[in-house]
C-alpha positions, 0 to 999 in steps of 0.5 A: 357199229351197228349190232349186225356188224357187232354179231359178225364180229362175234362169230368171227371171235368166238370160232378164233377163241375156240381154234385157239383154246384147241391149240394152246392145249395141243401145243401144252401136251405136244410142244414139239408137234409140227402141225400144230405149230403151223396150225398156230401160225395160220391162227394167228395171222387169222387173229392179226386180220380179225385185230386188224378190222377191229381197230380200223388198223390203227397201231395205238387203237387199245386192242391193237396193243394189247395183240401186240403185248400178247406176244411178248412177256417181261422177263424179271420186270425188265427185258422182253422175251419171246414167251413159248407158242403154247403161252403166246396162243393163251395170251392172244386168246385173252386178247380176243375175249376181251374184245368180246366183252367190248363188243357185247358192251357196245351191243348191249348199251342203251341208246338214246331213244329218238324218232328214226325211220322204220329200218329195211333190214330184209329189203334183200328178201324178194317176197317184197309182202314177205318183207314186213312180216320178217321186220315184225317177227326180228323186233318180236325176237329181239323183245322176247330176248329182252324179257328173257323169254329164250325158247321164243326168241329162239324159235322166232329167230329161227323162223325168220332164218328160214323164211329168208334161207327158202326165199332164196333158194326158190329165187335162185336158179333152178329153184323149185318150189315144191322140192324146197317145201319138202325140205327140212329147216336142215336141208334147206341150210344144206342147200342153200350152203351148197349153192354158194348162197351162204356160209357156214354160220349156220353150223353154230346153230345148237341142237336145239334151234335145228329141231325148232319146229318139232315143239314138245318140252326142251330147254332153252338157254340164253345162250342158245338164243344169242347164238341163234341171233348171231347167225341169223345176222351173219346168214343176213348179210350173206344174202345182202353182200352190198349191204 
């Protein structure tokens, strides 16, 4: 799995954990409410899909089973009983952190070092001399990343997020050059947004990398630099469906 896939993946868990952290404490102060009952229920089908994808749909896969065990709770060391929706819904929220440290493991793991082709990850961009630039700039990132220099591959994340967000809206149909440079780094996720372009990552994004190019002193923290990294890759794939 390649580290956008992995980005994804993450995204995708980290908004699960969160549904599901509101919902275990809406369900502990309100056992008996009927909407977060069903919110529950659609929860957790969502969890089963994300489950599902990550273990290629394989039952005996270690995160498929321990989805499964999620769901019950040994009584006395013996029989299995049904635990209550508040416990089920913490179980499974456990499960999904897991699978997030798993993940950031896998992404974070050294690779072998050998001789590889340079990559295309911005092939999708249709300034083809903008192409290179945005390789140069992902690899700066991601270099600033490592030597934990946050506030730098923060904006330089953002930077090419919206190099690649205004790329695509001066292509789209209608796109009009002059309006779009007027816009704000926000009004160009808008827009885009609104015209089916992308998704809803990019409501991920902190405080701080919305207000990227305004400069003067604001902290940054690794956090906010890994967040922004995700959504750069999920906005990525948004504008490259066939990759």
């Amino acid at each position: 799995m390649d580290p956008a896939d992995i980005d994804a993946y993450l995204v995708r868990l980290d908004e699960a954990i969160g549904r599901g952290r509101r919902l275990r404490d809406t369900l502990r102060r309100a056992p008996d409410d009927p909407a977060a009952f069903a919110g529950a229920r659609i929860w957790q089908h969502d969890c089963e899909a994300a489950v599902a994808d990550l273990s290629g749909g394989s039952k005996s896969h270690w995160l498929a089973r321990a989805y499964s065990d999620a769901l019950l709770v040994r009584a006395n060391g013996l029989a299995l009983e049904r635990a209550d929706v508040a416990d089920i819904v913490d179980r499974i929220v456990g499960v999904l952190a897991q699978a997030v440290r798993s993940l950031t493991e896998v992404r974070d793991a050294p690779c072998a070092p050998a001789e590889q082709p340079a990559p295309h990850r911005f092939d999708f961009v249709h300034d083809r001399e903008l192409r290179p630039v945005l390789e140069d700039a992902y690899v700066e990132s991601r270099d600033a990343l490592d030597r934990r220099d946050y506030e730098l591959s923060l904006a330089t994340t953002c930077g090419i997020l919206e190099a690649i967000i205004t790329d695509a809206l001066a292509h789209a149909r209608d796109g009009d050059a002059t309006h779009i440079a007027a816009l704000s780094f926000a009004e160009r996720i808008a827009a885009a947004e609104r015209a089916g372009l992308i998704r809803g990552a990019c409501s991920r994004l902190p405080a701080v990398a919305r207000t990227y190019r305004d400069g003067g002193d604001r902290l940054v923290v690794e956090r906010d630099a890994r967040v922004a990294g995700q959504v750069l890759h999920v906005v990525m794939r948004d504008l490259n469906p066939g990759r």
